[in-house]
VEXDREN-2710 file (C-alpha; in Angstrom, 1 decimal):
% VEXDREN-2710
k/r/px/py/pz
1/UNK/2.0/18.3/19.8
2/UNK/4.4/16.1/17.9
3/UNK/6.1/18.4/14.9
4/UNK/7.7/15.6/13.5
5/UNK/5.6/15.3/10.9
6/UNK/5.9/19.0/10.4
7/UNK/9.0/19.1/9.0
8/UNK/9.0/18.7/5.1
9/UNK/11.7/18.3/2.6
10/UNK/11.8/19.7/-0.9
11/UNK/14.7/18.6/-3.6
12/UNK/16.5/17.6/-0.1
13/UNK/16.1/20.9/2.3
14/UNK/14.1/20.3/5.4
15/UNK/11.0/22.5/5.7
16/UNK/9.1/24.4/8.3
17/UNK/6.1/26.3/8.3
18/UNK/6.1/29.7/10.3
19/UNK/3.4/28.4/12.0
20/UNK/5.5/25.2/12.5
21/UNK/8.5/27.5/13.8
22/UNK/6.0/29.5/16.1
23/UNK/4.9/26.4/17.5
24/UNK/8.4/24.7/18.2
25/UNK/9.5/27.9/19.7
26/UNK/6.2/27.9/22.2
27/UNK/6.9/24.1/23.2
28/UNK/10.1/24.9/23.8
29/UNK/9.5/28.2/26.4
30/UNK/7.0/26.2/27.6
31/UNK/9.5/23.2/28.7
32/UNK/11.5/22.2/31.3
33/UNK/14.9/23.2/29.6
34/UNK/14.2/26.9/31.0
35/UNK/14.0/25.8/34.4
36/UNK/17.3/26.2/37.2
37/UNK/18.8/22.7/36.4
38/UNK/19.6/23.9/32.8
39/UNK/20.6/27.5/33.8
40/UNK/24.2/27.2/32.8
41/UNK/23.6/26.0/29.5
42/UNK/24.0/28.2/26.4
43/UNK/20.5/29.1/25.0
44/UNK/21.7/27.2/21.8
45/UNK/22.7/23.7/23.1
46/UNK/18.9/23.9/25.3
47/UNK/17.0/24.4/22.3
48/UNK/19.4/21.3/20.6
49/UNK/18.5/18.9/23.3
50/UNK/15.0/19.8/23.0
51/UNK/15.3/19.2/19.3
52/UNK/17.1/15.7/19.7
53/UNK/14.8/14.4/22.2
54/UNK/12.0/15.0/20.5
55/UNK/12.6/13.1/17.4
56/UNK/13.6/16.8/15.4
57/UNK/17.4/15.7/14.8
58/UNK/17.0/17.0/11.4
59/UNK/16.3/20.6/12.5
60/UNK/19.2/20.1/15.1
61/UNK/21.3/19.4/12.3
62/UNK/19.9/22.3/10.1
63/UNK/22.2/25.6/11.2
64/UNK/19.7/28.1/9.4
65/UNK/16.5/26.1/10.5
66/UNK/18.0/26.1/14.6
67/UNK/18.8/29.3/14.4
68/UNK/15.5/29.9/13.4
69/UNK/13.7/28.5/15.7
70/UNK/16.3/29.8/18.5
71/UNK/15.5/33.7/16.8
72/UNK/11.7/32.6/17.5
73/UNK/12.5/31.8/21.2
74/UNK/14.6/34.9/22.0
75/UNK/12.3/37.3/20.2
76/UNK/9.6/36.1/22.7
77/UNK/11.5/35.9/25.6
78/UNK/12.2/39.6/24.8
79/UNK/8.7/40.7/24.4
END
């Protein structure tokens, strides 16, 4: 699934659905960026490189939308 079209703007703030969130954070537990050659990476700077490479620079870019997502991921991780 590509969420690049996912992402919304309104008066010049990016947008993302919970669903949309929910979905990025899946992707990205479900990606290679968990795996041993990543391991001494911060959690933050993984989920980044996910972002960038997948065309989401935006969200990158977007501290609250990141962090976010990255809440997303760790709350999952957890459970």
């Amino acid at each position: 699934m590509r969420l690049t079209k996912g992402v919304r703007r309104l008066w010049g703030y990016l947008l993302l659905t919970d669903s949309d969130v929910d979905a990025l954070a899946s992707e990205f537990l479900q990606s290679h960026y968990l795996g041993p050659i990543y391991a001494d990476w911060s959690p933050d700077r993984r989920l980044d490189t996910f972002l960038r490479r997948r065309g989401l620079s935006r969200v990158a870019d977007d501290g609250d939308l990141s962090n976010t997502v990255l809440e997303r991921v760790l709350g999952r991780r957890r459970s």
